[in-house]
C-alpha positions in Angstrom: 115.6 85.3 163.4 113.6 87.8 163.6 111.3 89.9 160.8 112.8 89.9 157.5 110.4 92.0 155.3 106.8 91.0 155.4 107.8 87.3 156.6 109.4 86.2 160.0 111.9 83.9 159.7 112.8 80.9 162.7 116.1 79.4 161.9 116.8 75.3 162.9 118.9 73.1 162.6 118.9 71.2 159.3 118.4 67.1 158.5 118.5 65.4 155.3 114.9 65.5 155.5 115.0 69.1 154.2 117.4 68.4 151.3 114.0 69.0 149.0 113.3 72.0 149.9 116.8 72.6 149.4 117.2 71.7 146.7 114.2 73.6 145.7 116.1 76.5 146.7 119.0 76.1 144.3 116.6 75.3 141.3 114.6 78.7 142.3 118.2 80.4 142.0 119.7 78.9 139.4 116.5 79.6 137.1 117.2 83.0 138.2 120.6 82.7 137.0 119.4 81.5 134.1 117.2 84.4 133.5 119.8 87.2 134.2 122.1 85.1 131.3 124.5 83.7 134.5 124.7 79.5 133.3 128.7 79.5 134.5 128.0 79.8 138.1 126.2 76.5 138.8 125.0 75.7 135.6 121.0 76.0 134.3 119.8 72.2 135.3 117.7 72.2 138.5 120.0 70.5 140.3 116.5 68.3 141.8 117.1 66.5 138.8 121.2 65.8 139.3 122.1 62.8 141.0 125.6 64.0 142.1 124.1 67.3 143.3 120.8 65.5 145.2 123.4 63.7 147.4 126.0 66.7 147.7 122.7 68.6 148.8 121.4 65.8 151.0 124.9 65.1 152.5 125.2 69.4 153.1 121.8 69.1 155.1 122.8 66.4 157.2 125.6 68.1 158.7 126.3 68.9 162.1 126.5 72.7 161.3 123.8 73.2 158.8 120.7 75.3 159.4 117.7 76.4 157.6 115.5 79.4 157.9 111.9 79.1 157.5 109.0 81.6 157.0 105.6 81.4 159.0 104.2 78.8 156.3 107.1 76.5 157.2 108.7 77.0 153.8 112.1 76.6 154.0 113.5 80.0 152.4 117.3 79.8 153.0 120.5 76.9 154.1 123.4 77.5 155.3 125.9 74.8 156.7 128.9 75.2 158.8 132.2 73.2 159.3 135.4 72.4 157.9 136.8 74.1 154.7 136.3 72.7 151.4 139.1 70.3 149.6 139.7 72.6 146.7 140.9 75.2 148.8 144.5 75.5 151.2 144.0 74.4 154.3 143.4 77.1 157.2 146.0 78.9 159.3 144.3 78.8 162.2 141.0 76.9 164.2 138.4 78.6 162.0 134.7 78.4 160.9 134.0 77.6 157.5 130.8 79.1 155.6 130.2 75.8 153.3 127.2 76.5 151.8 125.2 79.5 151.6 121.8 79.8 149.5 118.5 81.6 149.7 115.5 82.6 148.0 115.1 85.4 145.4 111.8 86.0 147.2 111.5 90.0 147.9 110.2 89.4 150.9 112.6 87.4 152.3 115.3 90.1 151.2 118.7 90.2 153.6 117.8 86.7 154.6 121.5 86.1 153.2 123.4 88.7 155.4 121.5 87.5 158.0 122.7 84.0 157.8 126.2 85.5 157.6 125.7 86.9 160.7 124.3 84.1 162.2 127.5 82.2 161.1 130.0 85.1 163.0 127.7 84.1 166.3 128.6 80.5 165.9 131.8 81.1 165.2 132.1 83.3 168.8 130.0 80.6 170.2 132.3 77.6 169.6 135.3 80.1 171.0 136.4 81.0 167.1 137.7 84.2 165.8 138.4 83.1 162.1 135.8 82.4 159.6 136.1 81.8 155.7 133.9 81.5 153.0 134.5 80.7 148.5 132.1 81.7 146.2 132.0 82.0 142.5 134.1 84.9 141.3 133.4 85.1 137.5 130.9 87.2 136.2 130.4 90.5 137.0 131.9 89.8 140.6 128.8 90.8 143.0 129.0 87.5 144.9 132.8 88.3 145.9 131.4 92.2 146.8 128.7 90.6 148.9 130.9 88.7 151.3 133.1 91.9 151.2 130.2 94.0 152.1 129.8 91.3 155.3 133.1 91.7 156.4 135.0 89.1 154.3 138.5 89.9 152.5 139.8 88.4 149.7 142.3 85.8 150.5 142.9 83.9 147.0 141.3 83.2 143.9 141.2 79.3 142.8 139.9 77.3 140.0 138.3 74.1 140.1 138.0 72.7 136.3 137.3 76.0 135.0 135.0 77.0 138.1 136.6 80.9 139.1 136.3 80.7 142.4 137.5 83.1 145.2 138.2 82.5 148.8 137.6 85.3 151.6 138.4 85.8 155.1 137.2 87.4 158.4 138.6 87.8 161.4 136.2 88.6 164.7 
């Protein structure tokens, strides 16, 4: 990773031992959430102090394909883990590279670190000898987290709900 506003970023791999600073990360955003009135999206808890969502957290940073970007101070400013696709959605068409999780900090000086990441995950994809890649997100609101995969390459494949969750799935090909 190279120089991402005022900070460089180095990207490693990720190990349960960073599901704190994780986690940190999600209450960071959700509080932002929280401020611009978006509480459907993943709620306005910090998920630090959620049992279920300490070990989904924990379990994310533990696997194979899960990496963290960290700024100069070793402050962990962004996740993202790789693999298989998620339950709730249909299963794939093809070998493919699934974008599991994907968070980072509201920090303006960390700004992109999200596209980035994205990128990052089209490299591993190419890497492991994959062309397909997907991704969900939450599709309610105003719909900017559906026109930000968009705006990295990502089509819409099909919207799903999970218990009232709106939830879209997207698509690239390489």
């Amino acid at each position: 990773m190279t120089d991402t506003g005022k900070d460089i970023l180095t990207l490693r791999r990720a190990s349960a031992a960073d599901a704190p600073a994780v986690l940190a990360l999600f209450d960071e955003v959700i509080a932002w959430f929280v401020s611009i009135g978006n509480l459907q999206q993943w709620g306005s808890e910090p998920w630090s102090t959620m049992p279920r969502r300490i070990t989904q957290v924990s379990d994310a940073c533990a696997l194979p394909g899960a990496w963290v970007a960290q700024d100069e101070q070793g402050e962990v400013r962004a996740f993202l883990a790789l693999g298989e696709s998620m339950p709730y959605v249909s299963a794939p068409t093809a070998p493919e590279l699934y974008v599991r999780v994907l968070v980072a900090s509201r920090d303006v000086r960390v700004r992109g670190i999200g596209r980035r990441l994205m990128a990052f995950a089209d490299e591993q994809a190419r890497a492991a000898g994959l062309d397909h890649l997907r991704v969900d997100c939450y599709a309610g609101s105003n719909g900017d987290l559906v026109r930000f995969y968009e705006s990295c390459g990502y089509a819409r494949i099909a919207p799903f709900n999970v218990d009232g969750w709106p939830g879209m799935l997207l698509g690239r090909t390489l």
